[in-house]
N, C-alpha and C positions, 0 to 999 in steps of 0.2 A: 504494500500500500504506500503511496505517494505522500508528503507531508502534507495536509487539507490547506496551510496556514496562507493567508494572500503575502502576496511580495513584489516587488518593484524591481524589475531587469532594466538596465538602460545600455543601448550597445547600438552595434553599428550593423546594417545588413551585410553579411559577406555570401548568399548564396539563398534564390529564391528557389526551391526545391519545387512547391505546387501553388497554380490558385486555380482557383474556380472564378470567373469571371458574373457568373450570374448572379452567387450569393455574397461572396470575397473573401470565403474560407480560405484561408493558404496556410500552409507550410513551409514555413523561414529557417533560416542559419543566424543567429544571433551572436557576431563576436563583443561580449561584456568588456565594461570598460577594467576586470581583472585578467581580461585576454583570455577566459575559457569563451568557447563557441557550445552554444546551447542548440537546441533546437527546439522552437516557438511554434504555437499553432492557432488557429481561433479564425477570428472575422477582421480579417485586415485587410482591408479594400486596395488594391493596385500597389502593391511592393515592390518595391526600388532598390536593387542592389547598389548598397553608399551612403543610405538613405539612415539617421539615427532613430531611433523608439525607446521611448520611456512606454515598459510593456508591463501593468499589473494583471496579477494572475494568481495561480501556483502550480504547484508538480503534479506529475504525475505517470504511471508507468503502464507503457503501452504493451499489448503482449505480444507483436512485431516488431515495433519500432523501438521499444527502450524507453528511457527518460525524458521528458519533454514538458515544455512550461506551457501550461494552457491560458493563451489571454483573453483576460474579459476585459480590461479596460486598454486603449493606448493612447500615449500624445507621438506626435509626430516634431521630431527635433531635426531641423534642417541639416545637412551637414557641414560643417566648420573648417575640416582642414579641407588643403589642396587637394590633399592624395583622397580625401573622402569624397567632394565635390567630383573630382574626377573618374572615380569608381561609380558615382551616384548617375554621370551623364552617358560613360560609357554603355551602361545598361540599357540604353534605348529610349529610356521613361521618358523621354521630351521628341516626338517626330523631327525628323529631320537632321538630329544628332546623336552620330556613330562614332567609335573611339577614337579618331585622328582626329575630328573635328572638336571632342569633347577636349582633346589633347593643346589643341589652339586652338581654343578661348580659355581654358585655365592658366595656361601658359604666361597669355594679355593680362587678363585679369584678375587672376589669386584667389583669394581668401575672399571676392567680393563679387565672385560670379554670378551666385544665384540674385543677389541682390540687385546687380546690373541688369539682369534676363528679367526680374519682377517688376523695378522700375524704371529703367531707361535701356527697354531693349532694343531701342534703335542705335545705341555704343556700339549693337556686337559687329554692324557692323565695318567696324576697326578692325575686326579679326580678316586677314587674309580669304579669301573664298568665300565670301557672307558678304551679299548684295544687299541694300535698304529693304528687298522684297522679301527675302529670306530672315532676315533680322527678325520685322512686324511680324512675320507668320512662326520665328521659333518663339518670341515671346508672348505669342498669343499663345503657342500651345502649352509653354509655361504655364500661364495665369491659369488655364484651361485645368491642364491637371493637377495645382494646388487647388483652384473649385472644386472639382472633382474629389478629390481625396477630401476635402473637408465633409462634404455633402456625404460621401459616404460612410463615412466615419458616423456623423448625425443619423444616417440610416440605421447603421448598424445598432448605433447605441438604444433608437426605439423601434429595434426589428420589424423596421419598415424594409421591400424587398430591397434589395442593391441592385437590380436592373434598374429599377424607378429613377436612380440616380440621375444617369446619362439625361434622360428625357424631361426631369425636373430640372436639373442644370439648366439645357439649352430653353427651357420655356421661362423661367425664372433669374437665371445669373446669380451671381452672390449673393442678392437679396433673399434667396428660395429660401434660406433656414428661416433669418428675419420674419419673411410670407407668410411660411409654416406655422410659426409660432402664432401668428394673430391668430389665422385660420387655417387649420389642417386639413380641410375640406379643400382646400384650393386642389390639393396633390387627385381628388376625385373629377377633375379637370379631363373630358370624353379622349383629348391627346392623349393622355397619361395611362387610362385604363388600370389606375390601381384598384387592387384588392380591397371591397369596402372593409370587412372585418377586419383589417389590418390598419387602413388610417384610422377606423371607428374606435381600434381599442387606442393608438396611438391618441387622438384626442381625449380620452377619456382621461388619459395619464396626465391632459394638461390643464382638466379641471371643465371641460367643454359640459354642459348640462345633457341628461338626455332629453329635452326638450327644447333644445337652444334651435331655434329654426335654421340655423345654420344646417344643425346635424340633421332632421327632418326632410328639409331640400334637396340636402346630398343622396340620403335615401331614396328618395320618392324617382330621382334623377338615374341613380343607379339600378332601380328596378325594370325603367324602360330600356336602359342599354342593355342590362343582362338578359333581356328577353330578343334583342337583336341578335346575338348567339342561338337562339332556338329559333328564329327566322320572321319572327314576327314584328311586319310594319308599325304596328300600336297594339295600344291593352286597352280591354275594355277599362270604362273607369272607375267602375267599382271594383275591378278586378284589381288594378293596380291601388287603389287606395288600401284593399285588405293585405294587399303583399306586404308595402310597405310600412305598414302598421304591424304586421307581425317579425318583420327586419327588425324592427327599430323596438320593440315591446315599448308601445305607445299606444294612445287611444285614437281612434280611427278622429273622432273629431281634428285632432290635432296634423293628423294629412290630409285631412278635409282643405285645411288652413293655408294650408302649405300648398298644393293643387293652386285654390285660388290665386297664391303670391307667384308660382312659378308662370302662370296664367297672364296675370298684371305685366309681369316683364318678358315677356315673350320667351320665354326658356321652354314652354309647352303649347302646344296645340291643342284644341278642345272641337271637335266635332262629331257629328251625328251620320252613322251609314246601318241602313235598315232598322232604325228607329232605336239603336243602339249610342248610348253616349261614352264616345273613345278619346285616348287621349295619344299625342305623338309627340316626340321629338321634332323643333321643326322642318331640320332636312329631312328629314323620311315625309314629312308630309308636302313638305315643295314638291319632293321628288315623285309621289306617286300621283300627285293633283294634276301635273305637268306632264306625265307619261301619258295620263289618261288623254289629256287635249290634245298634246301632240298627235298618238296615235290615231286619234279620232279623225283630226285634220287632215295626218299623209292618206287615211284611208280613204277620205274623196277624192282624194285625188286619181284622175284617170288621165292615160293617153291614148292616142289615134293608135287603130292598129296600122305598125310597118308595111310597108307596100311591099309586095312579094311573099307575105309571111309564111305561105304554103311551104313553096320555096327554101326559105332559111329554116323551116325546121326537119327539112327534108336533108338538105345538105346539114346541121348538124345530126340524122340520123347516119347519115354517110359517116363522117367522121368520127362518130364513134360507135361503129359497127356494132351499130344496135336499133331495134326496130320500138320505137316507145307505147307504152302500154296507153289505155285511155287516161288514167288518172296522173301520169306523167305528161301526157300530152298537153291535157288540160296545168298542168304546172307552168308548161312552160308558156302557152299562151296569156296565161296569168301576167306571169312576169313581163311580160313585154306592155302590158296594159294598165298593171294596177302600179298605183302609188306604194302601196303594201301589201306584201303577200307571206302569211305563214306557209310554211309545208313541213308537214312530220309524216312519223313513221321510225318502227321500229328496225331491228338489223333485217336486210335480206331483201328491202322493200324499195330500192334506188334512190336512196337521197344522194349518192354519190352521184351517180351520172344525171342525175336530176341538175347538180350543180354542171356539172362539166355541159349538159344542152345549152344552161341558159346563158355562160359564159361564151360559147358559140354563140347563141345569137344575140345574144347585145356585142360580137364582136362584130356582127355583120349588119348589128344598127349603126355602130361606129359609136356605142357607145362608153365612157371610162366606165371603168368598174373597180371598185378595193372590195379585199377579203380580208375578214377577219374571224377573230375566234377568242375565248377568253383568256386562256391559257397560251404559254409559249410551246409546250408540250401538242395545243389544240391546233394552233394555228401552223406548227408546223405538218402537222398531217394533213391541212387543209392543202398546203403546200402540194405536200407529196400527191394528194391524190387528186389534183386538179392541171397541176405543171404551173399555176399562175401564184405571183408572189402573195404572201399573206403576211398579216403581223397581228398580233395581241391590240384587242381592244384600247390596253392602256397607252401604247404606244404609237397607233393610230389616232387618240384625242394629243398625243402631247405630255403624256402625263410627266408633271416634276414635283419635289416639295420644294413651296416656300419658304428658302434658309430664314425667314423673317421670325415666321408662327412655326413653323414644321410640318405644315398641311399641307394634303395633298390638291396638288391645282392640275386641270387641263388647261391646256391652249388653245387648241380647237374647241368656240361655242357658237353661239349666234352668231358673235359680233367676227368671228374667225372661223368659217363654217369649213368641210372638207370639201376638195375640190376635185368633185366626180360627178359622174352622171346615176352611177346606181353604186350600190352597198350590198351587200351580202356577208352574212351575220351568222357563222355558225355553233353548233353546241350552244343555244341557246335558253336551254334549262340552267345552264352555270349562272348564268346573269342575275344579278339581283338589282329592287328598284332603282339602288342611286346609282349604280352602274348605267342602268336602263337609263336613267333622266339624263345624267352626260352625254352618254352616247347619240340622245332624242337634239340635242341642243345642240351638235356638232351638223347632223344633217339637213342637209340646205332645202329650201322649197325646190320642188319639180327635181326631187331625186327620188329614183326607186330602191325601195328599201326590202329587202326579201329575207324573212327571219329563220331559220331553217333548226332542229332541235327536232328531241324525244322527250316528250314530257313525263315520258315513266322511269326518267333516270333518274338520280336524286334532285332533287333541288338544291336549288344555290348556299355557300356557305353563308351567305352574310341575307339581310332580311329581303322578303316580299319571294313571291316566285312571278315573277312579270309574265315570262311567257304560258305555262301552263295556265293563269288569268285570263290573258289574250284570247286563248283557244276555249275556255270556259265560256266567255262570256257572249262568243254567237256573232259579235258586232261586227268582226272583221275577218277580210280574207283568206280561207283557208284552205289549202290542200292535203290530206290525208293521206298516203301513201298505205295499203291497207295490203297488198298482192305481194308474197315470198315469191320470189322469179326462180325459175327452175333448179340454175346451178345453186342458190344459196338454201334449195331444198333439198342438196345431197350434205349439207353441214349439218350436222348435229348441236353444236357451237349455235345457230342457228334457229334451229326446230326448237330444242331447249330455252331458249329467250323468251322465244312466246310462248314458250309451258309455262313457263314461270309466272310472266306475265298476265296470263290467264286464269293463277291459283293450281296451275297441275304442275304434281313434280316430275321433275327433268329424267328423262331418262337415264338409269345409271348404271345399268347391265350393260350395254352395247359398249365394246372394247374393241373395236376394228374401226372406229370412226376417230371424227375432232377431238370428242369428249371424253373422257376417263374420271373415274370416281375411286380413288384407292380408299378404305377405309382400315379404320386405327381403332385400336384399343384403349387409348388413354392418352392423357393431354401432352407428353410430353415426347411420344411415338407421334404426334404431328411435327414438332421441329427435325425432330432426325429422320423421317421420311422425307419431307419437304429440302433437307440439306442435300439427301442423296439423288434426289431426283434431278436437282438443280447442279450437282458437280457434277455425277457420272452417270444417270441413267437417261436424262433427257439428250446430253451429245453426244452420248456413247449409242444411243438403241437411235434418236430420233435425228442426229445430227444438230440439233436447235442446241448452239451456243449458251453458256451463263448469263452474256450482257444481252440476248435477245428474249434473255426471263423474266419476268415479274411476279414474284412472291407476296400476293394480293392477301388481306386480313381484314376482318370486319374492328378489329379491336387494336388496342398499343397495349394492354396491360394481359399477364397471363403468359404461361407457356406458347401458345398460340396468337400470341400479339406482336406485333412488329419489332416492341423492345427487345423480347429474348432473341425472335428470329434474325434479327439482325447480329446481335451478336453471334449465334451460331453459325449465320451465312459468311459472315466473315470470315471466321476460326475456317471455314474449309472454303471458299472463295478468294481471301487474301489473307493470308495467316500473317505471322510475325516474321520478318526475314533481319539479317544485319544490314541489309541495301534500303531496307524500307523505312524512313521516319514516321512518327507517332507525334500524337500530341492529343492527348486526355482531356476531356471535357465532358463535364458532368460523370452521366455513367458511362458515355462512351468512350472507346479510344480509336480517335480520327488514326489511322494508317495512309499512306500512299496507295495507289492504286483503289482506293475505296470508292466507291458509288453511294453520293450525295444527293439530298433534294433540297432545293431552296424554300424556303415556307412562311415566309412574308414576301412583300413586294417592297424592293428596297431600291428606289430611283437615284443614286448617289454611287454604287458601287460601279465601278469605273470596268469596262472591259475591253481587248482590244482584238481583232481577227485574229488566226494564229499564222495568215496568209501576211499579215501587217498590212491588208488592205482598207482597214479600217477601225477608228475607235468609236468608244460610245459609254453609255451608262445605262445603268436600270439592270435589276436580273430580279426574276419575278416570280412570285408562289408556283409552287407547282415542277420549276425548271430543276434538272436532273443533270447532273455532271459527273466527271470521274476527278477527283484528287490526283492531280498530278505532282506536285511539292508542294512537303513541309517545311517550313525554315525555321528555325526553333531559335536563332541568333536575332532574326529581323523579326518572330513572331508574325509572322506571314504563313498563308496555307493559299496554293494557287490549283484553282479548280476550274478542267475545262468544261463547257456547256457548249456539246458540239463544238462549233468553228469560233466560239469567243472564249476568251482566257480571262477567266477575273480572281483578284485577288482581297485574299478579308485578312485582316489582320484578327490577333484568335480572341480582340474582344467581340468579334463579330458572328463567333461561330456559336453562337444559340440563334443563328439564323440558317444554320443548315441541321441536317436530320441525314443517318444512312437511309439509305434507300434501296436495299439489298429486297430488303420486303416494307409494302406500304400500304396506309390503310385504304381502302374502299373509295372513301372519300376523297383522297388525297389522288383516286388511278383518274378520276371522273377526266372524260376529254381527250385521254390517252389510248393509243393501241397499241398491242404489243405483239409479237411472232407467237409468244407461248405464255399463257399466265395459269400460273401455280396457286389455288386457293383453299387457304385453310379454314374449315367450319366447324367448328368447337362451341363448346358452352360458352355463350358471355351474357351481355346485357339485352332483354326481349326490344329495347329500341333499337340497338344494331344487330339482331337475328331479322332484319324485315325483306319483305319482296321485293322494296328499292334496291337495297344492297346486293341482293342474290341475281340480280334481273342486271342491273350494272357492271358484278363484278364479271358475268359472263359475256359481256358485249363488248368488254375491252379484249377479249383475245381473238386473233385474227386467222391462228392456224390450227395452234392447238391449246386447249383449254382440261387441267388438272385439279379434281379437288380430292382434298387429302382432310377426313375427319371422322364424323359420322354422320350416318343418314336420315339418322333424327332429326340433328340440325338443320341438313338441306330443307327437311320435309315441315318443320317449324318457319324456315324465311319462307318459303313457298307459301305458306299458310298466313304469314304477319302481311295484311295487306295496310294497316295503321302506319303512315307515315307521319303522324304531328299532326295535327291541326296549326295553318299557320294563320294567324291574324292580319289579311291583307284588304286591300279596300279595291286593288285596280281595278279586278273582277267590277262591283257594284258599281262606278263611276263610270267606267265604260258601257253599261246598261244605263245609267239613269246621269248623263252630262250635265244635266240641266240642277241637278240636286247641290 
């Protein structure tokens, strides 16, 4: 047993062993000022080899690691000598400065460097190779990460999370703690996305009432964003006033109160749909008021039909040696006529070649046309399967963040419309309303706009489903695609879609076709099936390669969820080698050669062709890359995505996920050669028919499920998707309301 007793270390960093970037757990080398070297552990936000610590704590003995001082408290003591300043800069901790360059400016300046870098860092430079440009930008990132380190320190100390930092910094500046302190509810700021129970208990600690309308607002605020995770445009408003009366263990009158004040200053929207009184956030309700008009508007719109029209859909019958069915036909006459036109349809029913007519003949009306899709993933197979270029929604409006606010802005709206004759829009179930409402506001009058999607796939991550709405509501242009064409009725892959789809389960005896159903005895005979399939039986028996796999899951937690599988895909897809660098993060350990997915949209990471033909930014949810360098000196991890190379430095990487296996959600807008999918016990909301009907629509050749057939026969069965609370549907029936 370790001595309990608290005590006071004060020493200098000589060796950062670990951090954890998200919480700021680390693991330090502590040389004291009697010159033993300890080793420190606890919640030290961004550590700096050079760097001094006054670290209160005590002992303690680890059953791996030995003796070690666990810190609960630390100050941060700048460094004083040369040789520490110097060891403090070589370390990286300030961008821009690597050991030569830490070498001259210590050299100029002494014992009075960091002081020059904090206050007059336009001296540095004096230094040799330090332009006026370089100067402003190392001393900002100075100031930068003494904010930073303080702020998180202040996190740390009212375990508030340490990601929240960054993002309170940049909204707030030095004053954020100051902020905080008035109101801790600022941090509940829709940017920020903190944890309520974690500012809720944090204000409590600072005397906040529970009844202080402060806390009330914040509640009542947090209950409608946290239902924008479960998809829902508004709540009703009795529904939302009970929520948040029971968040808050408060009397309903008192969010009565609160409703009204949020109401007063426009923080809320209050309106009536089918004699229902709701409440919104107000961009969700700009966004779905404005879908609805829009929509409404392009749908009058009509044009002349093309002179010759027989003609051009004869010669695009030509060209893509295919004879069109009636409800194809009628698609593509559509297109040429209306201002708006949906068309679905499940796998097997021609929405491909559907696209590839009408691009034929709006080539031979002479008219522009852009493609798009939601996803980079999406849009690239739009790519593949039409020859014509595509790009992501987001980066067809423009999308950047405002370094000012940190939000996200298009470029393309009314006042900067896109400059084409038609749009086509596909995978259009991903789409959610505010997505919807940018995209409505970018295209220009007298454009055709043609939405294309399955609306039995999942719906969108983020709130509203616009397109299944559309097609609900009767009012606008539709084409159904409804006829499996011969060759996609020898798929099983296929045939299977629409069992599912129907409530019938998938056939799972037939082993000479697309589809296979291996079943398991227990949960953890799903991973080590799923491994071996994926190393040596899939390109040993089938020739289908590992990186043309995808290890599909309806879950992340569990023997059978992405977390373990990935671990395990690893250990036999890229193991540990001495050629290969590592770098540990959270539970996982990044390797070279690994296969990543990106999982926010982050318009700022910088990438460049691997051709050097071109640079750019943005890399976007969904995008899937391979690890190609670790650099563990520059803290750098460079991952390629396809034909762009970007690089994160690794406070960046709780922005990537392995992607060896992912979940459901996560494949949505992707195809794959071969997907592998495991059905195990989880949760009855992801046992459902969305999941089971989508995960088999992403495989293109050959499709694997490895679990049991209870479970198959339970999604099959769950036809309950959510109820979502949306209004598009009723507004597009009743405009006038």
């Amino acid at each position: 047993m370790g001595d309990m007793e608290m005590e006071i270390l004060q020493g200098t960093v000589s060796a950062v062993v670990f951090q954890n970037y998200d919480n700021g757990y680390a693991v330090l080398r502590l040389r004291c000022e009697n010159s033993e070297t300890v080793t420190v552990v606890g919640t030290i936000p961004l550590p700096a080899v050079g760097e001094r610590l006054m670290v209160t704590g005590k002992w303690s003995t680890h059953s791996s690691y030995g003796r070690q001082f666990e810190a609960e408290f630390l100050e941060r003591l700048m460094p004083q000598t040369s040789a520490d300043i110097m060891a403090y800069l070589s370390g990286r901790v300030i961008k821009g400065i690597g050991p030569k360059m830490a070498a001259r400016i210590v050299s100029h300046f002494g014992e009075q460097t960091l002081l020059v870098m904090e206050r007059e860092p336009e001296r540095l430079s004096e230094v040799s190779g330090i332009s006026d440009t370089r100067a402003t930008s190392i001393g900002e990132a100075f100031q930068l990460q003494v904010g930073m380190r303080h702020l998180m320190e202040f996190f740390a100390l009212h375990q508030l999370p340490a990601e929240l930092a960054m993002k309170t910094y940049k909204l707030y500046g030095d004053a954020a703690v100051d902020l905080l302190y008035d109101d801790p509810y600022l941090l509940m700021d829709e940017e920020l996305d903190a944890p309520f129970g974690a500012v809720d208990r944090f204000a409590i600690e600072l005397g906040i009432s529970g009844d202080d309308p402060r806390r009330i607002d914040a509640g009542v605020l947090f209950e409608l964003r946290y239902n924008l995770s479960a998809g829902h445009s508004f709540l009703p408003e009795d529904k939302l006033a009970d929520a948040a009366a029971q968040l808050l263990s408060i009397d309903l009158a008192c969010v009565q109160q609160s409703i009204e004040r949020l109401l007063n200053v426009q923080r809320l929207v209050r309106d009536t749909l089918a004699g229902i009184t709701v409440c919104y956030l107000p961009a969700l309700h700009r966004a779905e008021v404005y879908c609805a008009k829009r929509l409404l508007s392009l749908s009058e719109s009509t044009f002349s039909a093309p002179s010759g029209l027989e003609k051009k859909l004869r010669h695009a019958e030509q060209v893509g040696n295919i004879t069109y069915s009636a409800q194809q036909e009628q698609a593509l006459r559509e297109s040429a006529c209306k201002g708006l036109l949906l068309i679905t349809g499940g796998p097997g029913t021609g929405k491909t070649t559907i696209l590839k007519g009408i691009l034929s003949l709006y080539d031979q009306m002479g008219l522009r046309c852009m493609l798009a899709a939601p996803t980079g993933r999406a849009a690239k197979r739009l790519t593949e399967v039409t020859g014509q270029e595509a790009s992501t929604i987001h980066r067809l409006l423009g999308a950047g963040i405002d370094p000012h606010t940190g939000k996200l802005f298009f470029s393309r709206d009314e006042d900067d419309p896109l400059k084409t004759d038609a749009l086509i829009i596909d995978e259009m179930s991903m789409v959610d309303v505010e997505l919807m409402g940018s995209l409505l506001l970018a295209v220009p009058d007298g454009t055709r706009l043609i939405l294309v999607g399955d609306p039995d796939q999942l719906p969108p991550v983020g709130p509203g489903f616009p397109f299944n709405d559309m097609l609900r509501s009767g009012c606008l242009s539709a084409v159904r695609l409804t006829e499996i064409f011969r060759q996609a009725q020898q798929s099983l892959i296929v045939i299977n879609a629409h069992r599912v789809n129907q409530g019938q389960l998938p056939q799972l005896r037939d082993v000479k076709n697309d589809f296979f159903f291996l079943p398991v005895r227990s949960e953890d005979a799903v991973g080590q099936t799923i491994v071996s399939l994926c190393t040596t039986r899939l390109p040993k028996n089938m020739g289908i390669q590992p990186d043309q796999i995808q290890v599909l899951t309806p879950t992340k937690r569990g023997s059978a969820g992405t977390a373990n599988l990935n671990k395990l895909l690893q250990a036999g897809l890229n193991p540990p080698a001495p050629d290969k660098n590592e770098r540990q993060h959270g539970d996982f350990v990044f390797r070279e050669g690994d296969r990543v997915m990106q999982i926010r949209n982050n318009y700022d990471i910088l990438w460049k062709k691997t051709d050097g033909s071109a640079v750019g930014a943005g890399i976007f949810n969904g995008d899937v890359g391979t690890v190609q360098k670790i650099d563990r000196s520059m803290e750098l991890m460079r991952v390629l995505f396809d034909d762009r190379e970007a690089e994160y430095d690794f406070t960046q990487l709780n922005e990537l996920e392995p992607a060896y296996a992912i979940t459901v959600h996560k494949s949505q807008g992707s195809e794959y050669r071969a997907v592998v999918l495991a059905a195990w016990n989880s949760s009855p909301y992801l046992l459902s028919r969305r999941i089971l009907y989508t995960a088999i629509t992403r495989a293109k050749e050959l499709l694997v499920i490895v679990g049991r057939e209870e479970t198959v026969a339970a999604m099959t069965q769950n036809a309950k998707s959510g109820r979502r609370y949306t209004g598009l549907k009723l507004r597009l029936q009743n405009p006038e309301d």
